[in-house]
KOLBA-820259 format. One line per field, with one value per residue (C-alpha): residue number from 1; residue in three letters; x, y, z. Coordinates in steps of 0.25 Angstrom, whole numbers, plus 2048, in hexadecimal, padded with zeros to 3 digits. Layout:
# residues N
resi = [NUM; ...]
resn = [ALA; ...]
east = [X; ...]
north = [Y; ...]
up = [Z; ...]
END
This chain:
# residues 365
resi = [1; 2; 3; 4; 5; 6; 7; 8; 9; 10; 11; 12; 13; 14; 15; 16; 17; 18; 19; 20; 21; 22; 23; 24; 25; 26; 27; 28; 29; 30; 31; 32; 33; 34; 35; 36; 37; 38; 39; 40; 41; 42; 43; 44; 45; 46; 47; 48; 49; 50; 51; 52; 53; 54; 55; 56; 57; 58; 59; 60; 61; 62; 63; 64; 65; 66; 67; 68; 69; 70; 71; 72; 73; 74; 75; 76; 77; 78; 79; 80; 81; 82; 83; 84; 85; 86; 87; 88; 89; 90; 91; 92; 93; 94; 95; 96; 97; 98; 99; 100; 101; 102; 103; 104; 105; 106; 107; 108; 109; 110; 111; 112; 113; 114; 115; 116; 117; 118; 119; 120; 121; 122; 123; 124; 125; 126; 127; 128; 129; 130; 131; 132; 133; 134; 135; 136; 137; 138; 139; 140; 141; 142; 143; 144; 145; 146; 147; 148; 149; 150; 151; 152; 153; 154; 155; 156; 157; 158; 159; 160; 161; 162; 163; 164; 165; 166; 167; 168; 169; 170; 171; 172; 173; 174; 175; 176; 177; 178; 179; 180; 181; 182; 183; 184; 185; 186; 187; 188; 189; 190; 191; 192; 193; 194; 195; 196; 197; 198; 199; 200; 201; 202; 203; 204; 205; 206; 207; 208; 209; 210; 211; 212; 213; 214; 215; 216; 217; 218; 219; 220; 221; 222; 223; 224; 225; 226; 227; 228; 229; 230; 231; 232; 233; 234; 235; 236; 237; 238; 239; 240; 241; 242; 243; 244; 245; 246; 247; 248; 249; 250; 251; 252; 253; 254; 255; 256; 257; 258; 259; 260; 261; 262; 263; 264; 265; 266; 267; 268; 269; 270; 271; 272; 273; 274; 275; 276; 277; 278; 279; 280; 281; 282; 283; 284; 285; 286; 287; 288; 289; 290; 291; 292; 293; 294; 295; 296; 297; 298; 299; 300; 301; 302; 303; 304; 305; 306; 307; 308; 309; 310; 311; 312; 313; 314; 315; 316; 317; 318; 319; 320; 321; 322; 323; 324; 325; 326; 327; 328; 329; 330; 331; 332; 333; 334; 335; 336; 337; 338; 339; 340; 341; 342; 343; 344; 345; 346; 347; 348; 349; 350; 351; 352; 353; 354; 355; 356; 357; 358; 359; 360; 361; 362; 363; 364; 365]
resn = [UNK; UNK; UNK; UNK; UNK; UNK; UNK; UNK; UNK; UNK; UNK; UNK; UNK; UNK; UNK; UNK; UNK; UNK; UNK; UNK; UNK; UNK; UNK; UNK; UNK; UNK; UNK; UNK; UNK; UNK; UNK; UNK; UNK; UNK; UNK; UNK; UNK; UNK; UNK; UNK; UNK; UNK; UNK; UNK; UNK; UNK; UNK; UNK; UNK; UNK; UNK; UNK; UNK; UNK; UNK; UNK; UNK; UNK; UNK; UNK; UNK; UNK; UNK; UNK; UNK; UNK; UNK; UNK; UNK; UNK; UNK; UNK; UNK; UNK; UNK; UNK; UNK; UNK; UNK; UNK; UNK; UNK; UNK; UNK; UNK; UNK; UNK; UNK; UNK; UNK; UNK; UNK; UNK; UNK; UNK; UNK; UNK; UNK; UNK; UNK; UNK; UNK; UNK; UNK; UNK; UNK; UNK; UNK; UNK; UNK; UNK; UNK; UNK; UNK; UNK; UNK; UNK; UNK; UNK; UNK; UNK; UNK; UNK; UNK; UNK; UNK; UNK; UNK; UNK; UNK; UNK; UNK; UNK; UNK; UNK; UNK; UNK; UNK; UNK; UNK; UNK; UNK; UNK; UNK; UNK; UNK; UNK; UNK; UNK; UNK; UNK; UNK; UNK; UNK; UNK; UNK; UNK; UNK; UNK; UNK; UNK; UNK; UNK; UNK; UNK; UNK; UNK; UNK; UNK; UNK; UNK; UNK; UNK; UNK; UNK; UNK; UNK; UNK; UNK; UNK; UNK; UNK; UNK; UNK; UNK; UNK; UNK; UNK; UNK; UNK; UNK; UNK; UNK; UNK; UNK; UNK; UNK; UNK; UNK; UNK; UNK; UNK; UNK; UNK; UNK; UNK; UNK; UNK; UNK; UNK; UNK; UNK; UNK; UNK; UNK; UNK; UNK; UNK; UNK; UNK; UNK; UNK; UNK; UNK; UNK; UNK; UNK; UNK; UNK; UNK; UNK; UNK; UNK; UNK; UNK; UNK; UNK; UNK; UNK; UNK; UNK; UNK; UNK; UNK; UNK; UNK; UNK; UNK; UNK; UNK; UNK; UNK; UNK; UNK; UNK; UNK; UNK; UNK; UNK; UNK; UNK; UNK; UNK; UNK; UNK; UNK; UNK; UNK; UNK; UNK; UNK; UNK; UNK; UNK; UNK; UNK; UNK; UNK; UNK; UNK; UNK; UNK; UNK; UNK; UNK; UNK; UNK; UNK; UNK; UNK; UNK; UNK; UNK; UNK; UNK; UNK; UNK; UNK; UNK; UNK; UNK; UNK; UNK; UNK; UNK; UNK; UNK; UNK; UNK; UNK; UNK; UNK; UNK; UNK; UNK; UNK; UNK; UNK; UNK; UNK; UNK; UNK; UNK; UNK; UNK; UNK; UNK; UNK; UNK; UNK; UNK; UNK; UNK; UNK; UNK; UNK; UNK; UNK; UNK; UNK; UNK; UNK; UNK; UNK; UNK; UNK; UNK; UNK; UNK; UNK; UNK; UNK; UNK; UNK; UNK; UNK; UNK; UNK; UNK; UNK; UNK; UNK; UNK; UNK; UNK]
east = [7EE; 7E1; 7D5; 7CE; 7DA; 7E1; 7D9; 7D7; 7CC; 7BD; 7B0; 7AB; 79D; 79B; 792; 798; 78E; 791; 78A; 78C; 794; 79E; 7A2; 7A7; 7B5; 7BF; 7CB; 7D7; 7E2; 7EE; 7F5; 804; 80A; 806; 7FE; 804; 7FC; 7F1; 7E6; 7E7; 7E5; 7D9; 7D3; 7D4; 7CA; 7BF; 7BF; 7BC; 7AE; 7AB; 7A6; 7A4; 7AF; 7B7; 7C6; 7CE; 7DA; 7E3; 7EF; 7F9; 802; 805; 80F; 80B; 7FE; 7F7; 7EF; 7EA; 7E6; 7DE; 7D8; 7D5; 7CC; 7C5; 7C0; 7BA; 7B6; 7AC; 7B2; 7BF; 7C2; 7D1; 7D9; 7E8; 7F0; 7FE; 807; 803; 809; 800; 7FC; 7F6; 7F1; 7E9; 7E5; 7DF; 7D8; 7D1; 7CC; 7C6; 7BF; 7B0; 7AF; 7AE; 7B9; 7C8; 7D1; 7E0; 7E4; 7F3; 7F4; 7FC; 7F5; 7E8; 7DA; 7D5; 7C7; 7BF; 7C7; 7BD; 7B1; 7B8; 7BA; 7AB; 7A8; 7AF; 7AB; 79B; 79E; 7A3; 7A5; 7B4; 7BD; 7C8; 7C8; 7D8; 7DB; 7E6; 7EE; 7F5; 804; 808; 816; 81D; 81D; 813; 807; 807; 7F9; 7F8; 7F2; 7EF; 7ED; 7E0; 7D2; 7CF; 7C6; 7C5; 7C1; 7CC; 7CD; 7D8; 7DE; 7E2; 7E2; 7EF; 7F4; 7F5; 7FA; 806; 809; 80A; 80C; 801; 7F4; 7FC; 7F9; 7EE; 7E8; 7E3; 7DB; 7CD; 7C9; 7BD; 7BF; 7B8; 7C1; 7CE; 7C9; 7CA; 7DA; 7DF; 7E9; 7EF; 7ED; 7F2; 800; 80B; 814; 818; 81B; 815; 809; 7FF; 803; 7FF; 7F1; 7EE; 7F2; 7E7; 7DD; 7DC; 7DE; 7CF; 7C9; 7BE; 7BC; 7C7; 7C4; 7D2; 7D0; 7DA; 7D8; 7E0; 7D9; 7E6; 7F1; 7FB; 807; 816; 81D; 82C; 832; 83E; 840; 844; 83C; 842; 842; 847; 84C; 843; 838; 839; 83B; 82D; 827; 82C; 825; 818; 819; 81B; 810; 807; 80C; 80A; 7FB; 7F6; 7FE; 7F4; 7E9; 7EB; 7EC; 7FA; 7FD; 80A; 806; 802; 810; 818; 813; 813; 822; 828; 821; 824; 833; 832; 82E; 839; 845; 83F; 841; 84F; 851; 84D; 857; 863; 863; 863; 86E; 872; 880; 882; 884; 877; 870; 876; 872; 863; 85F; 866; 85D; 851; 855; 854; 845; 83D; 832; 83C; 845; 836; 835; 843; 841; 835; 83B; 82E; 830; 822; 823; 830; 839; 845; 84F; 847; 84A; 858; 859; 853; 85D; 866; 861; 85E; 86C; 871; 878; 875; 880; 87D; 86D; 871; 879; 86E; 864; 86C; 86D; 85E; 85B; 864; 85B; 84F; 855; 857; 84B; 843; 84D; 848; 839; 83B; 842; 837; 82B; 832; 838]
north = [809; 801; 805; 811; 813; 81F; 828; 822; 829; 82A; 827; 81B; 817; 818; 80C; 803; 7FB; 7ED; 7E0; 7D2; 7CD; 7DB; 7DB; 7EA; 7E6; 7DE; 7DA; 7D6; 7CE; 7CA; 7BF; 7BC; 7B2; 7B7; 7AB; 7B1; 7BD; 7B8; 7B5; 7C2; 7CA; 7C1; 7C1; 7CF; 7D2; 7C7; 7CD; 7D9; 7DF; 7E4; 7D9; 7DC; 7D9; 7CE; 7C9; 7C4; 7BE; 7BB; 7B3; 7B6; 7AA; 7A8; 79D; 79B; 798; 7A4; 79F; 794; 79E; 7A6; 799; 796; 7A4; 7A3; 797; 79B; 7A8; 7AC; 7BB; 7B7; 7B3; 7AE; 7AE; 7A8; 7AC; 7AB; 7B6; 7C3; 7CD; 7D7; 7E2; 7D7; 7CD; 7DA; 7DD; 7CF; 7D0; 7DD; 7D4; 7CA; 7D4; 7D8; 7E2; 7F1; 7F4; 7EF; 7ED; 7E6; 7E0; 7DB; 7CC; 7CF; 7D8; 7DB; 7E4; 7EB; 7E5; 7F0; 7F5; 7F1; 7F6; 804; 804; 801; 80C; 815; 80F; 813; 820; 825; 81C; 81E; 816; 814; 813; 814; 80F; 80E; 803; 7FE; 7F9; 7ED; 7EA; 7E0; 7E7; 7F1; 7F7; 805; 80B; 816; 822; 82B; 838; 841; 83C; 82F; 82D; 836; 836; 83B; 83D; 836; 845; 843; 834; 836; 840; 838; 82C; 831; 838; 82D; 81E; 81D; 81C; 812; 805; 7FE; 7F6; 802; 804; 801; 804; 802; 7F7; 7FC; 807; 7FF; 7F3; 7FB; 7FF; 7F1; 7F1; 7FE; 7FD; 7EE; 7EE; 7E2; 7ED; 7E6; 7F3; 800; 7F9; 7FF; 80E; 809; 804; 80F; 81A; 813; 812; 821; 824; 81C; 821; 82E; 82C; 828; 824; 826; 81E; 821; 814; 808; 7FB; 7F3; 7ED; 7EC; 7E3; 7E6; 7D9; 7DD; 7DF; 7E9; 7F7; 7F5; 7EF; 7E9; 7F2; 7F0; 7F8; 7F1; 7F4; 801; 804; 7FD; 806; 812; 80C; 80B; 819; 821; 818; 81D; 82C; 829; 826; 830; 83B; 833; 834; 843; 844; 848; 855; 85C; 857; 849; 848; 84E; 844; 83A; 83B; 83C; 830; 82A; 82F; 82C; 81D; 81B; 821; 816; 80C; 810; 811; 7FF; 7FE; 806; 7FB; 7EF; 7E6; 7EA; 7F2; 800; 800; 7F8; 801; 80D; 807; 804; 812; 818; 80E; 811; 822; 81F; 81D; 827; 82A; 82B; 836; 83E; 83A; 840; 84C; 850; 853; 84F; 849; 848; 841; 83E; 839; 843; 837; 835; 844; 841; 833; 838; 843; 839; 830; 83B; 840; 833; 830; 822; 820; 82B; 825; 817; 819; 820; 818; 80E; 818; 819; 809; 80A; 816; 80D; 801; 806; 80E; 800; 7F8; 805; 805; 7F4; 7F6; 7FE; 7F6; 7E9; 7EF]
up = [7AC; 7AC; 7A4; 7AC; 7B5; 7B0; 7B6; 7C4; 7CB; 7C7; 7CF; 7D2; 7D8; 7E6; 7EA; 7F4; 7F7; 7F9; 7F3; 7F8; 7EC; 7EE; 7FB; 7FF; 802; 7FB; 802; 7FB; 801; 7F7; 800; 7FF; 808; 813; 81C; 829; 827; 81E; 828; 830; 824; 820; 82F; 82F; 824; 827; 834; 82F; 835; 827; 820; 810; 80A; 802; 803; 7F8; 7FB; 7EF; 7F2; 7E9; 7E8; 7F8; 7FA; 808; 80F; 80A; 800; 808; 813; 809; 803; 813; 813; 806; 80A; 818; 813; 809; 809; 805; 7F8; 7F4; 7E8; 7E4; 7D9; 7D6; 7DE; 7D5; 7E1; 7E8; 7DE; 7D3; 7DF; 7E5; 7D8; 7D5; 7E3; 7DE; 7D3; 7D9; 7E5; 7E4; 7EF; 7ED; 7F4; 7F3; 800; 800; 80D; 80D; 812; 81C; 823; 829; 82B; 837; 83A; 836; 829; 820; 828; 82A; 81B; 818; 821; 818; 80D; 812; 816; 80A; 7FF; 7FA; 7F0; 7F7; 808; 80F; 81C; 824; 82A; 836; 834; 83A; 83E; 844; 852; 851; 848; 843; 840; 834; 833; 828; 830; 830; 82F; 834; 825; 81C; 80B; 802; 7F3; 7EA; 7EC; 7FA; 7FA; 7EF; 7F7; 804; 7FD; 7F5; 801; 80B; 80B; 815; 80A; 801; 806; 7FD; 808; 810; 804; 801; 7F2; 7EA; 7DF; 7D3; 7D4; 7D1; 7C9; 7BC; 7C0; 7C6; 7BA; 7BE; 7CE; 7CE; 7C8; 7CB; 7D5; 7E2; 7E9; 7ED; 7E6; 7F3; 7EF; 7E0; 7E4; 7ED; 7E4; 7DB; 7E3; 7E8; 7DA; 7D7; 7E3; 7E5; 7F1; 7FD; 80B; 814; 823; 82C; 835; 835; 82F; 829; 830; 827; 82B; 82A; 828; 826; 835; 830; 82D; 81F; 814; 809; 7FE; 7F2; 7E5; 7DB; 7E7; 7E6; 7D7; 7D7; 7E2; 7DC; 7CF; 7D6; 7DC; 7CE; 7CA; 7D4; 7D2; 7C4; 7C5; 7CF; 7C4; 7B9; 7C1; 7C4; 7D1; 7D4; 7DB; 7E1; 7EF; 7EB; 7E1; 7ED; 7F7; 7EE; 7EA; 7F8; 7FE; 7F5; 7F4; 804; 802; 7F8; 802; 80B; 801; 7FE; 80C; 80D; 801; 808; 813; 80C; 80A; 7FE; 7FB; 7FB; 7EC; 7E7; 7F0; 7EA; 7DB; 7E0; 7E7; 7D8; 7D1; 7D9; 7D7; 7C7; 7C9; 7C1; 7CD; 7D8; 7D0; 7CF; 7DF; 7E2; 7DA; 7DF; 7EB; 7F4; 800; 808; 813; 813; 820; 823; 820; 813; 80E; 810; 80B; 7FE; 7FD; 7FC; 7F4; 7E9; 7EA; 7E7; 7F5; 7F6; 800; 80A; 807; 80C; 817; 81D; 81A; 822; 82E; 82D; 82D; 83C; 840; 83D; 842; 84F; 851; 84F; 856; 864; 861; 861; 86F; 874; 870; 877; 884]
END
C-alpha cells in the first residue's frame, strides 16, 4: 500500500470553503470512443444550476472523434480543461484526472451517461449543511425502452459512519457505483497508488470500498441525480472466465482491506460473502449460455471453483439476499453437478427470454 494508507481512516480538516483558484467541484470525465454520447454528457454538466466547479476531460486514446469533441469544449469553455494520453484504461485515466483536479471535491461522471440539472447543487447543499467527506446519491437506469429509478429505502438524507456505510455496501450492489460518489480529495491523494490499480473490472466496488474507508463523515441521498445508461440491448452480458477470476481478485482485495482496517464483523462478513457469492452465480449463469461446449464449460466453472476466495465464499454458507433459484443453483455448483447446473441454466435463459419477449408485447400493443 501507499505511504499513510494502512490504516485508512483518520480526520481531516473540515473547512470547505472555496477560493477562486479551487473551485469546489472537480468533475472527471475519462472519455473512450464515445462521440455519440460525448456531448450529452458534457451539456449536462455546463448546464448544471451549480456553477463552482471544474471538468477535466482526459481522452484516453479515442480512435474516433472524441478527442476532437473535447478539444472543441476546451476551447469554448474556460471551465473545462482537456488532456490526451495514450489509452491507459479507466482506473489509471481516473487516477490521472484526480491529478491534474484542483477542486475540493472529486466527482466521476461516465462519458456515456449524464447528470440531472441539479445534482451538483443538491450535493453543495449537503455539503453546507453538514460538511461530510464522502456524499452518495443515487441514479436513474437507462435502458433502451425504459428508465428504472433507484431507491436506497428509509431516509430521504441521512449522515452515517464508515460502520453503516460498510454494512450497506457489502451487503447490496446498490452503493457500489463510484460515480454516485462525491469524495473530498485530500483525503485520497496520499492513497492513489493503492486506490488506482490497473483491474478493468469490479474496479467501482474497489474505489468505493476505499473511500468510505477514508471517510468520518458520510452523507447518504436518496434522490436520483445520475442517468446511467444501459448500452447492451440483451439479457445476457458477456461474461468471461478470465472476467470473473479477476472480479473475484478484486473482491478478496476489498475483504481484505476492510479486515486490515478493522472493520470487519460477522454481519458485515456475512453480507459481504453472499452478495457476492449471488453475483458470481449470476456470472456463471452468462457463461452457461454461451456457445461454447458442454465440456469447456464443465472445465471452466472447475477452474473458477479452484479459486481460494470462492471455496471461503462457499463454505461460509451465507446466502444474503440470495434468489431462490440462486440457493439451488449454488447447491449444484458446490456438489460439483455441473450438468444438472447448465441445463437449467438453459431453462432459466427461456424463462427470461419469454418473460421480456411478454412485457415487449405489452408495452407495444
Amino acid at each position: 500500500m501507499a505511504a499513510g494508507c494502512g490504516k485508512l481512516s483518520g480526520k481531516v480538516a473540515g473547512n470547505h470553503m472555496k477560493t477562486m483558484e479551487q473551485p469546489c467541484f472537480s468533475i472527471l470525465i475519462p472519455v473512450y470512443n464515445v462521440e455519440k454520447y460525448l456531448r450529452q454528457c458534457v451539456e449536462s454538466v455546463l448546464g448544471q444550476t451549480y456553477t463552482d466547479y471544474e471538468v477535466i476531460l482526459i481522452d484516453d486514446g479515442s480512435t474516433d472523434h472524441s478527442g476532437q469533441i473535447c478539444d472543441a469544449y476546451g476551447t469554448a469553455c474556460s471551465r473545462v480543461h482537456v488532456y490526451h494520453q495514450s489509452n491507459q484504461g479507466l482506473m489509471m485515466t481516473r487516477k490521472a484526472g484526480i491529478l491534474q483536479a484542483k477542486g475540493q471535491y472529486c466527482l466521476f461522471l461516465d462519458s456515456d451517461d449524464h447528470y440531472a440539472p441539479d445534482l451538483l447543487k443538491e450535493v453543495a447543499a449537503c455539503i453546507e449543511k453538514d460538511n461530510p467527506d464522502l456524499v452518495i446519491f443515487n441514479k436513474f437506469t437507462e435502458y433502451v425502452n425504459q428508465t428504472e429509478k433507484g431507491a436506497f429505502g428509509g431516509e430521504r438524507y441521512r449522515q452515517v459512519g464508515r460502520k453503516e456505510a460498510l454494512l450497506a455496501f457489502m451487503g447490496s450492489n446498490q452503493y457500489t457505483s463510484v460515480f454516485t460518489k462525491v469524495i473530498r480529495r485530500k483525503l485520497i491523494l496520499p492513497c492513489l497508488d493503492s486506490i488506482y490499480i490497473p483491474v478493468s473490472y469490479a474496479e467501482d466496488a474497489l474505489q468505493t470500498a476505499y473511500f468510505i474507508l477514508l471517510s468520518e463523515r458520510i452523507a447518504i441521498l436518496d434522490r436520483c441525480l445520475y442517468y446511467y445508461r444501459i448500452r447492451e440491448s440483451s439479457l445476457i452480458h458477456q461474461k468471461t472466465m478470465q472476467r470473473m477470476l479477476e472480479i473475484l481478485d478484486v473482491k478478496q482485495r476489498i475483504y481484505e482491506l476492510i479486515v486490515q482496517n478493522g472493520y470487519l464483523t460477522g454481519e458485515n462478513e456475512r453480507r459481504y460473502f453472499g452478495n457476492v457469492l449471488n453475483d458470481f452465480m449470476d456470472g456463471v449463469f452468462r457463461i452457461n449460455n454461451t456457445d461454447f461446449s458442454f465440456k469447456n464449460r464443465r472445465k471452466e466453472l472447475q477452474t473458477l471453483k479452484e479459486h481460494g476466495f470462492l471455496r471461503m465464499l462457499l463454505e461460509s454458507k451465507s446466502r444474503h439476499g440470495f434468489t431462490v433459484y440462486n440457493r439451488i443453483r449454488v447447491i449444484l455448483f458446490d456438489q460439483n453437478q455441473y450438468a444438472a447446473l447448465i441445463m437449467l441454466d438453459h431453462l432459466l435463459l427461456k424463462i427470461q427470454q419469454l418473460a421480456e419477449a411478454m412485457s415487449r408485447k405489452r408495452r407495444f400493443e
